[in-house]
MIVEXLO-263938 format. One record per residue (C-alpha): residue in one letter; y negated, x, z negated. Coordinates in steps of 0.05 Angstrom, whole numbers, plus 32768, in hexadecimal, padded with zeros to 4 digits. Example, Ala and Ser with C-alpha at 12.3 -4.5 7.8 and 13.67 -1.06 7.14 Angstrom:
BEGIN
<rec rest="A" y="805A" x="80F6" z="7F64"/>
<rec rest="S" y="8015" x="8111" z="7F71"/>
REM end
This chain:
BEGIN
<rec rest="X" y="81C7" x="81A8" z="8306"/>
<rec rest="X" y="81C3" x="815F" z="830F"/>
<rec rest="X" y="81FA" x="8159" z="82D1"/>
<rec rest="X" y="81C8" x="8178" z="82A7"/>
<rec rest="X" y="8185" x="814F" z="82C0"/>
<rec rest="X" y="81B1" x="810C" z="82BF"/>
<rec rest="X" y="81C6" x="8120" z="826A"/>
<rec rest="X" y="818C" x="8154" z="824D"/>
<rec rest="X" y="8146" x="814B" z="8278"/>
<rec rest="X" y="8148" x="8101" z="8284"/>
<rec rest="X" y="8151" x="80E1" z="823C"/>
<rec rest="X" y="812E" x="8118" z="8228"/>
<rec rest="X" y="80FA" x="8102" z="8253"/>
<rec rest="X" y="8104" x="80B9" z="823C"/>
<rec rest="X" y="80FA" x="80CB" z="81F7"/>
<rec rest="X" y="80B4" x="80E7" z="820A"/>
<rec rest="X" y="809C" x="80B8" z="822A"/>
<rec rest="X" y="80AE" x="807E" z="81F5"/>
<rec rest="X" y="8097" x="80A7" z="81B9"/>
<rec rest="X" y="8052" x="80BB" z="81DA"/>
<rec rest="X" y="804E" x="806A" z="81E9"/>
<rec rest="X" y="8063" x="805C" z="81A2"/>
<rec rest="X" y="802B" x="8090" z="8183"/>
<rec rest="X" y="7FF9" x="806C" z="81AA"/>
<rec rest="X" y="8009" x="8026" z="819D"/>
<rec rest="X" y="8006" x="803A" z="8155"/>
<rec rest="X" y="7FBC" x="8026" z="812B"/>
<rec rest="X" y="7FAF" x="8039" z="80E6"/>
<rec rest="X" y="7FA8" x="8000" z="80B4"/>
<rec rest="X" y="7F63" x="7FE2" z="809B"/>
<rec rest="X" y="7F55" x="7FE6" z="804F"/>
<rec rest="X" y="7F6D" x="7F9E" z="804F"/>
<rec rest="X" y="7FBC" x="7FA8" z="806C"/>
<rec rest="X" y="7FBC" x="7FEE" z="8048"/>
<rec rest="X" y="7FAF" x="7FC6" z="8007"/>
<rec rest="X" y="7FDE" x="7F90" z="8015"/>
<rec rest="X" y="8010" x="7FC6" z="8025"/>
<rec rest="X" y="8005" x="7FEA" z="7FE9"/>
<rec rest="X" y="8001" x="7FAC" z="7FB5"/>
<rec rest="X" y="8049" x="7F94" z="7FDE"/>
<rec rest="X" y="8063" x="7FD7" z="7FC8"/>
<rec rest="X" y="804A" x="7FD7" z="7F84"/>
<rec rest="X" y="806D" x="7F97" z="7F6E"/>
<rec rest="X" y="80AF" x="7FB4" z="7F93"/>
<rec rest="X" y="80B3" x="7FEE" z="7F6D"/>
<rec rest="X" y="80A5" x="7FC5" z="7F25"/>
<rec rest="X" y="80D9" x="7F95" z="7F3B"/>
<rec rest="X" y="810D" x="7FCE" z="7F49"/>
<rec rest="X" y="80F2" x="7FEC" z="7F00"/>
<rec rest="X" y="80FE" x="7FAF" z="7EDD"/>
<rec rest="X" y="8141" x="7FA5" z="7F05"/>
<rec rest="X" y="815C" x="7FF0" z="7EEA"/>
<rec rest="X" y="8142" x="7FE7" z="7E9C"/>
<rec rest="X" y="8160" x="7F98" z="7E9D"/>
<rec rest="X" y="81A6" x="7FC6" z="7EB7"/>
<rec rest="X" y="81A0" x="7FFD" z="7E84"/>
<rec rest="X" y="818A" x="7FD0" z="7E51"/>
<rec rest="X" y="81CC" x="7FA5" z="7E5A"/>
<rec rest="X" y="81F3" x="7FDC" z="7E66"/>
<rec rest="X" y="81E7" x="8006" z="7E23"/>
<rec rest="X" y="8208" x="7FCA" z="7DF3"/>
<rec rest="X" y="8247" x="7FC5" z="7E1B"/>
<rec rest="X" y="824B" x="800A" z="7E1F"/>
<rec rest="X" y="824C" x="800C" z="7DDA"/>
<rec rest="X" y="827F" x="7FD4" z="7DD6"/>
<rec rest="X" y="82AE" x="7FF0" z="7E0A"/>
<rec rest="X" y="82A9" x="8036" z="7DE9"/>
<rec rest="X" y="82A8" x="802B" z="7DA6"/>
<rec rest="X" y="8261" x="8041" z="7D8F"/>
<rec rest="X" y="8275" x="808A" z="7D90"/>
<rec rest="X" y="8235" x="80C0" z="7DA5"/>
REM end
């Protein structure tokens, strides 16, 4: 029985306690952060958009090239 407390119940146990720590350390952001957050994410997913059409953009006339202009 001691196996089984030593491998299951204890980190088990561990994991409780550090996630129930974790949940209350955590504090929802003011209308300031959640604004910087958002504006942060914003620009990184127009930079990852400009990123893919700049790639498929390039990509279509040596496609073309390589392939011989055939549909």
């Amino acid at each position: 029985m001691s196996d089984v407390n030593t491998m299951v119940i204890e980190p088990l146990s561990k994991f409780y306690k550090d996630s129930s720590y974790l949940v209350k350390k955590c504090t929802k952001p003011d209308h300031k952060e959640f604004a910087r957050i958002a504006r942060a994410t914003g620009i990184g997913f127009l930079i990852m958009g400009f990123i893919g059409f700049f790639v498929k953009i390039i990509h279509i006339p040596i496609n073309n090239i390589l392939m011989g202009g055939s549909v």
